[in-house]
N, C-alpha and C positions, 0 to 999 in steps of 0.2 A: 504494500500500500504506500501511495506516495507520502511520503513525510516519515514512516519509520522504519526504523533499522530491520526490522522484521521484514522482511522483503513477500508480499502481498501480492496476486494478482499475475504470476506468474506464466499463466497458460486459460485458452479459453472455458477449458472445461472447470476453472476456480467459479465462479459465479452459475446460481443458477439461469441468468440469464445470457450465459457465456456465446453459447450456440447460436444467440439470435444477431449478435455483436458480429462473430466470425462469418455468419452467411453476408451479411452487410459487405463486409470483404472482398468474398467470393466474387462479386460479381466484378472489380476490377479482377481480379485474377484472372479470371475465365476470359479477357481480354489478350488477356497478357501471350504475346510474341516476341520470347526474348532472347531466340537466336537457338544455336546448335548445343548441346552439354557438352559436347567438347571442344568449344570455339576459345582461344586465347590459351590454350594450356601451353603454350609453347616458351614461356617464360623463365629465363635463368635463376632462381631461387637463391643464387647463393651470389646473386647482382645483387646493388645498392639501386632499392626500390622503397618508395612510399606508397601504404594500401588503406582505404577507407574500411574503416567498420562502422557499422551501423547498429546500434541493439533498442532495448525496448525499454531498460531503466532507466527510470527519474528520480528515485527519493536521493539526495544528496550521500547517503551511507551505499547505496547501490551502485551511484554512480562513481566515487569512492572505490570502491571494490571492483572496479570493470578497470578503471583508469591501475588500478596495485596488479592486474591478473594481465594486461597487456604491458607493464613496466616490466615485468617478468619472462615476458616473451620479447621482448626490445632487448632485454639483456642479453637472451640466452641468444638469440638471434641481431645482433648488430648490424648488419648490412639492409636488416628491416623496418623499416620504419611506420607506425601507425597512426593516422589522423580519426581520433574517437567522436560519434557522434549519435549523442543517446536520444530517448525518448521519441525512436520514430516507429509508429504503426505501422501492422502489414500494409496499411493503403497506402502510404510515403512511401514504403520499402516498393511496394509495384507498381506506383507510378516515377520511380526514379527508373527501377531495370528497363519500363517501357523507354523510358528519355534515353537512357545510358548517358556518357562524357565523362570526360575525367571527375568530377564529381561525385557519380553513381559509383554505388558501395563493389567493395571486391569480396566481403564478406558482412553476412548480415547474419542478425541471429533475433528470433519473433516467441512472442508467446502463446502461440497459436498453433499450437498441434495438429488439431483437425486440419487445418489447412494442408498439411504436408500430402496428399494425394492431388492437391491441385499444382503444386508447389512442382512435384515430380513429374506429372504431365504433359505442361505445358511447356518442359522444358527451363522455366523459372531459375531452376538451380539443377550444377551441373552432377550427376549422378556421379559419386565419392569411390564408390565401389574400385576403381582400377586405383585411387590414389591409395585405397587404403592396402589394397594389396601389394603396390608397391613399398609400402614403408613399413610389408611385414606384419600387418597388424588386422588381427581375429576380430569382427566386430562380434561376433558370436561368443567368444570368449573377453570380450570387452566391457562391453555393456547388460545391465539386467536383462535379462527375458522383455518384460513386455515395454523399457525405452528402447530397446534392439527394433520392436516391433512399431513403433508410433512413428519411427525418422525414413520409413519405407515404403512405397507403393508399389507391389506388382513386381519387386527385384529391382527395383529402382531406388538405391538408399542416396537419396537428395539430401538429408540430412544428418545431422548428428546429435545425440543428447548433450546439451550443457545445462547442468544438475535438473532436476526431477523434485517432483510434490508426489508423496503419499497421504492415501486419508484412513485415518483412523479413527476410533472410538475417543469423545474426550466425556467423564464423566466428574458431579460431583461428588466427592469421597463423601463430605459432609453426609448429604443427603442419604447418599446409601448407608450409612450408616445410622443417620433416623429411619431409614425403612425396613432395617434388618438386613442388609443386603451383604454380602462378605467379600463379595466377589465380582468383576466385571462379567457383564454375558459372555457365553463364547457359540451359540447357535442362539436363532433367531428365537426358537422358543422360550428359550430364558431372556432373549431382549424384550420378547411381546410379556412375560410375567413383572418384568423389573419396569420397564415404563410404567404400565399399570400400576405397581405398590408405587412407585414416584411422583404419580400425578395427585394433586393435591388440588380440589374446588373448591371452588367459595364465589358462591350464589351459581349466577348461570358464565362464569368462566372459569379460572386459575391462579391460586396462589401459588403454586405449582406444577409444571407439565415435566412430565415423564420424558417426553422425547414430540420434536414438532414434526410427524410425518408427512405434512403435504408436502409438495415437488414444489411450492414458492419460497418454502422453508430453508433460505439460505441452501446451503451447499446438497441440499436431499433431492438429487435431480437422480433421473432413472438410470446414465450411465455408472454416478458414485454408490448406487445403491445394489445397482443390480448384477454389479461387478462380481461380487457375492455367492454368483450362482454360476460365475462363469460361463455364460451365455457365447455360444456364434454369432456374431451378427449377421456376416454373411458367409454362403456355400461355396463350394469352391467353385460355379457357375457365375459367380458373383453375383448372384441372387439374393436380395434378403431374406433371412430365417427368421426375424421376429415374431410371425403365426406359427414356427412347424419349430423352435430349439424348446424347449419345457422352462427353460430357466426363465424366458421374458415372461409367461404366464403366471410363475413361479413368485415371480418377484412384484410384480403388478397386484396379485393375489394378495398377497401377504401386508403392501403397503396400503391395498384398500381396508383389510380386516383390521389393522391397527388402525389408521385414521378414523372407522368407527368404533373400536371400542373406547378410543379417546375422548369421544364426544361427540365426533361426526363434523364432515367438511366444516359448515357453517360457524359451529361453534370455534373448529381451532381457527378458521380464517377469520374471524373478530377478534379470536387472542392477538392473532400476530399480526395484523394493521397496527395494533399498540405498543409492541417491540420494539426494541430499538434498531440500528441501522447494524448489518452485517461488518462491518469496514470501523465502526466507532468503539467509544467503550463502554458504549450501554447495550453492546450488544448481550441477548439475555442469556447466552451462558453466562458472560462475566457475571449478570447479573443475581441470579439464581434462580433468574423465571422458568428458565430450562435447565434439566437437572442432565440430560444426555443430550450428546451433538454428532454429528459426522462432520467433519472437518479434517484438511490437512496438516499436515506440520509448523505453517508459520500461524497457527492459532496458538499454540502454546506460547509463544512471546507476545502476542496480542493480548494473552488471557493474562498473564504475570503481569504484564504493564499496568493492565484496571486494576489489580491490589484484589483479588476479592477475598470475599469473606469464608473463604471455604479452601478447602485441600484439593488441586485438580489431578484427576487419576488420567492416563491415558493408555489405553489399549488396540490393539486389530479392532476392525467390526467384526461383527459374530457371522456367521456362518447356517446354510443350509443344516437343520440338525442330520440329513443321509451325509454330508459335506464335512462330518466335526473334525476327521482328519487332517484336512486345510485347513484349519483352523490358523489365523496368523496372516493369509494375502490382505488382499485389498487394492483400491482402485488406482493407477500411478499413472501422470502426464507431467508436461515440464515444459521446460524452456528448449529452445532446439539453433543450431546454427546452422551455416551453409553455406555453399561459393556462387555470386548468381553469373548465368551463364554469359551475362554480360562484358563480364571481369574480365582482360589482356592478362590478369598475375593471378591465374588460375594456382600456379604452383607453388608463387609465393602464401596465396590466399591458404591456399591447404597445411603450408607449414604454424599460420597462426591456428587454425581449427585445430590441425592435430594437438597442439601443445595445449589450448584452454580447454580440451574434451577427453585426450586421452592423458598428459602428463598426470600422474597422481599426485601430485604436491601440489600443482598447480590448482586441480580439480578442489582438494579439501579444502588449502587457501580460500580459494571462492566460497566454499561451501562455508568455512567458519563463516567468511565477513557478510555473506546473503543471510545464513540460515535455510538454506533451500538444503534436499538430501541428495548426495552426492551423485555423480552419474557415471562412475564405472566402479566394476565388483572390485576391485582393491582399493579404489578410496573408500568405500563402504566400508572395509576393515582395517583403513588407517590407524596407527596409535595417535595420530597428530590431529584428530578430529576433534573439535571441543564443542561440549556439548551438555545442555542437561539431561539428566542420566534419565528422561519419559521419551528424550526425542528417539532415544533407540531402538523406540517400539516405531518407526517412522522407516531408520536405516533396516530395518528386520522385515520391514513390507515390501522395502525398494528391494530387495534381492532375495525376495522371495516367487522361488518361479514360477508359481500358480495367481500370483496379482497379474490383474488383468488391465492393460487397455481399451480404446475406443479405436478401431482399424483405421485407415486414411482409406479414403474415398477419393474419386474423381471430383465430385461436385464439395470437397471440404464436411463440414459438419453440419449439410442439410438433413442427413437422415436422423440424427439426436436429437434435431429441431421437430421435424417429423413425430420420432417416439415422446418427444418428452409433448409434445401440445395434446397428443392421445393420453396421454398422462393426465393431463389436466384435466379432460371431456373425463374419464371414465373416474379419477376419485371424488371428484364433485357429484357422480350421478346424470353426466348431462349424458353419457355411453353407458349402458349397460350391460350389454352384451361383450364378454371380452375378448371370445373366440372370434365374433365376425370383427371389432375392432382391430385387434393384430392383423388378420386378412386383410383388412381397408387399409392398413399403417403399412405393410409390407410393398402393396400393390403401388402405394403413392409413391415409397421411396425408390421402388425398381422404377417408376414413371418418371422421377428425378432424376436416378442415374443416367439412364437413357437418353433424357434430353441433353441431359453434358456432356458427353459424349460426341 
């Protein structure tokens, strides 16, 4: 978030209204003609060259920490030089590539995830794949499992993880322990017991809620929940699955039976018109009006900052109780980089990417001064990592190889816009049927794909 050190807002899938933000996007991308993926690679790397970078942080401590993480790769590389320039949107980033000139970035880095299928497509940025085999390096063996799988389209790896958000369970100890509670849940049936002892009325709202299940509920949108169940989205026809995998029914099912036992749509949606703002410090974890959250990693500096009045616990979200084995994944997306295919220092550009995404010192450095979790499996188990000792329930999601992403797409993150607006129709009651729903949700997004195309 701008203004604190806790670095906020990372990637589109942070906000529930992230996906509406990213389609917005899209549609300059889907423009976007920005030459061959391997146009300009023909560049001396170990010549005295100046390259633009472009990223996405503002808060003055972020920007701080991009300016220490490129001082480090100016060191290690001298004959390289970097001109930094923060605070620009995927829509700045692809209306620079369309302009190109010496200006336009040689390397950019976005928080927009879902985008990377448009990103790889269009030719945007140039597929990494032969650089990284040239410098020797496994991204398979690099990267977590599913940031391996977010920076990819089709065999097309356009980009690269630079550090990662996990979400996990954050709860109040206090509470649970006025409720008799001993223990965080670890499957959904002991989540749906423990919300209920939690939630606490007074008249016709809450002096206390258990947990806020609608999908406007801050961070409780159907990719971070339904991750859970580790769903396909799409087959390998590239068809969507969302009527025919069990886990979208699964999870759909489950968050409408909790939203009614809770009170039902209406009621929680008048609690939380009253709440406070996701992003401030009255948001009502800190508060205590929510006693459980789903949320990523940079909530626990958010949460410490407000001072509250209670002990904050943090764990995995629970789990499918057939699923209690997994118990521990969870949902993980991030920040990402890339070379766009505009660049003439293609090869210089790759020596800055490889050093901020794969060096591990480099990567932790970052990672202390963001707080974001780190994005390759050996800064994961740095000794040099500092940290409070809850955030490691965060590093234990990122390299846990059953947490699950949202795939890239051609058309970006239409289709979570898609799932999550059916979302809305069917926990309100305006859907009722949720077998022909999914059918209707699937049909639209293969009708999306296909026009992108």
């Amino acid at each position: 978030m701008p203004g604190k050190s806790w670095k906020v807002i990372p990637s589109v899938s942070r906000k529930a209204a992230t996906a509406l933000a990213a389609s917005a996007s899209l549609a300059l991308l889907a423009t976007a003609c920005t030459g061959q993926s391997d146009a300009g690679a023909t560049d001396d790397a170990s010549a005295e060259t100046t390259l633009n970078f472009w990223h996405a942080w503002s808060a003055p401590g972020e920007v701080a920490a991009v300016e220490d993480l490129v001082a480090g790769f100016e060191k290690a590389h001298p004959n390289i030089h970097v001109n930094v320039v923060g605070n620009m949107t995927d829509d700045k980033i692809n209306q620079a590539l369309r302009a190109g000139g010496a200006k336009a970035p040689d390397v950019i880095s976005s928080f927009t995830t879902s985008n990377v299928g448009k990103f790889c497509s269009s030719g945007a940025l140039v597929d990494l794949n032969p650089f990284f085999e040239k410098s020797g390096i496994d991204p398979d063996k690099t990267f977590p499992k599913a940031m391996n799988e977010y920076t990819q389209y089709e065999g097309n790896r356009c980009a690269v993880p630079l550090l990662g958000d996990a979400y996990g369970l954050y709860y109040n100890k206090t509470a649970f322990k006025k409720a008799g509670i001993t223990s965080p849940p670890r499957t959904w049936s002991e989540f749906e017991a423990d919300a209920k002892k939690l939630t606490i009325t007074q008249g016709d709202s809450y002096k206390q809620l258990g947990f806020m299940p609608n999908y406007h509920g801050w961070e409780s949108t159907t990719e971070h929940l339904f991750a859970q169940w580790s769903p396909k989205y799409f087959g390998s026809d590239g068809k969507s699955t969302v009527a025919e995998d069990p886990g979208f029914a699964a999870g759909f099912t489950f968050q409408k039976k909790l939203v009614d036992e809770l009170g039902g749509f209406q009621k929680l949606e008048k609690y939380r018109s009253g709440l406070g703002d996701e992003w401030g410090p009255k948001h009502p974890f800190h508060t205590g009006q929510v006693a459980m959250q789903l949320d990523g990693e940079w909530r626990l500096g958010m949460a410490l900052e407000a001072k509250p009045d209670f002990e904050i616990g943090v764990a995995p979200l629970p789990v499918p109780d057939d699923q209690a084995d997994q118990y521990g994944k969870g949902y993980i997306t991030g920040t990402i980089a890339g070379v766009p295919a505009t660049s003439k220092k293609q090869n210089a550009a790759w020596e800055l990417v490889k050093y901020m995404t794969t060096d591990t010192d480099a990567v932790v450095g970052f990672s202390n001064a963001v707080h974001n979790v780190p994005s390759t499996l050996q800064a994961l188990k740095s000794p040099k990592l500092k940290y409070d000792p809850r955030f490691k329930t965060f590093l234990d999601i990122a390299a846990n190889p059953n947490s699950q992403t949202a795939p890239a797409s051609v058309n970006g993150g239409v289709y979570l816009v898609t799932l999550q607006k059916f979302g809305y129709d069917y926990e309100s009651g305006k859907v009722s049927d949720l077998k022909a729903g999914l059918k209707k949700t699937a049909e639209q997004i293969d009708t999306d794909i296909a026009q992108a195309k």
